[in-house]
N, C-alpha and C positions, 0 to 999 in steps of 0.2 A: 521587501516582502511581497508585494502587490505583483511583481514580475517573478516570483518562485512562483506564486499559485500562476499566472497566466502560463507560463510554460511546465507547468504538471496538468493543468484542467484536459489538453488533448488526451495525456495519456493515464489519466484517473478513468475518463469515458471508455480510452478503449480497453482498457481492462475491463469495467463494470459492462461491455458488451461481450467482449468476451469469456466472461465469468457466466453470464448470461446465455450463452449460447451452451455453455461445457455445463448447466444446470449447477455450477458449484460458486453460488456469494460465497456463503459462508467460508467455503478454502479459499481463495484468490483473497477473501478479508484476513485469514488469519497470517497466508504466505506474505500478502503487501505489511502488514503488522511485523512480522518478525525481520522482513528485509529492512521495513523501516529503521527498526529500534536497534539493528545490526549496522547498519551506517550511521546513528547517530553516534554510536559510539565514538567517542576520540581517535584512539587507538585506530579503528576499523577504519575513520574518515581519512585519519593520513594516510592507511595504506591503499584507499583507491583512490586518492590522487596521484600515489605514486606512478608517473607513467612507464616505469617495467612491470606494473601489474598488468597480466594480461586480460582481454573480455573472458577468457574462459576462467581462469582464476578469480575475478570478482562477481562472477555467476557463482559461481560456486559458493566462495564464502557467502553469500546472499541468501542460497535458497537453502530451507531448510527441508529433512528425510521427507519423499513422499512426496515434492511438491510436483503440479503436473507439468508433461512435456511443454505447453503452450505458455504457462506462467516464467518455464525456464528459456523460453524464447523469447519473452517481454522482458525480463533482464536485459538478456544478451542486447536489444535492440534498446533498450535504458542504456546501456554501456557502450554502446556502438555512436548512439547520440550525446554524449558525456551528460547523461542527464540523471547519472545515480545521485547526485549531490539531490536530488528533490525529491526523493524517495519518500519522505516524512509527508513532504503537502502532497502528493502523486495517494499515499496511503490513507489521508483526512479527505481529502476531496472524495476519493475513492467512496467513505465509510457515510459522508452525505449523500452522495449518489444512491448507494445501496441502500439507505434509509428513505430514502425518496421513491426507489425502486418497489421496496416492498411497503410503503406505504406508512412506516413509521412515525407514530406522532410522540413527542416527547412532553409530557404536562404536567405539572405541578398539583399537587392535590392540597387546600385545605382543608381541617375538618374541625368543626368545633367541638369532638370529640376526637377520643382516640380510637385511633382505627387498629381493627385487628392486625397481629403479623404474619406474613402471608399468603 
């Protein structure tokens, strides 16, 4: 497990800099989310290990309508490096970065009352 995230941490970063520079987290979060959740699937997993699947074809199945040109170039260089298998921690590492990025604190609230909802 410890060597999936050390070889997705390179390219979590260079996504979250290149999301960065394209002004778009919140898409490169939701494109790296569905690519993820698209390889994890069973099905989807065996067929990019298949090696007559080609890089343009598991671009493909990966990116979903509308994703940008550059995100569909960080595939292709995902697949080029046989590194789609870490798509899932490339996508969490990702989604800590981004949290970090904009500052996000995550807290627990007690209250010896009940708080409003909303």
């Amino acid at each position: 497990m410890s060597q999936a995230l050390t070889l997705a941490r390179p390219y979590a970063r260079a996504a979250l800099a290149i999301a960065q520079d394209e002004n778009g987290l919140a898409a490169w979060s939701n494109a790296l989310g569905f690519a993820a959740q698209v390889a994890a699937d069973p099905r989807a997993a065996l067929l990019l290990l298949n090696p007559q699947l080609g890089h343009t074809e598991a671009v493909s199945l990966l990116s979903a309508d509308g994703v940008s040109e550059s995100f569909t170039r960080f595939l292709a260089l995902l697949a080029e490096n046989r590194r789609l298998a870490q798509l899932s921690e490339i996508a969490g590492l990702y989604e800590k970065l981004k949290a970090e990025a904009e500052h996000v604190v995550k807290a627990t609230v007690t209250s010896a009352v009940a708080l409003p909802a909303g």
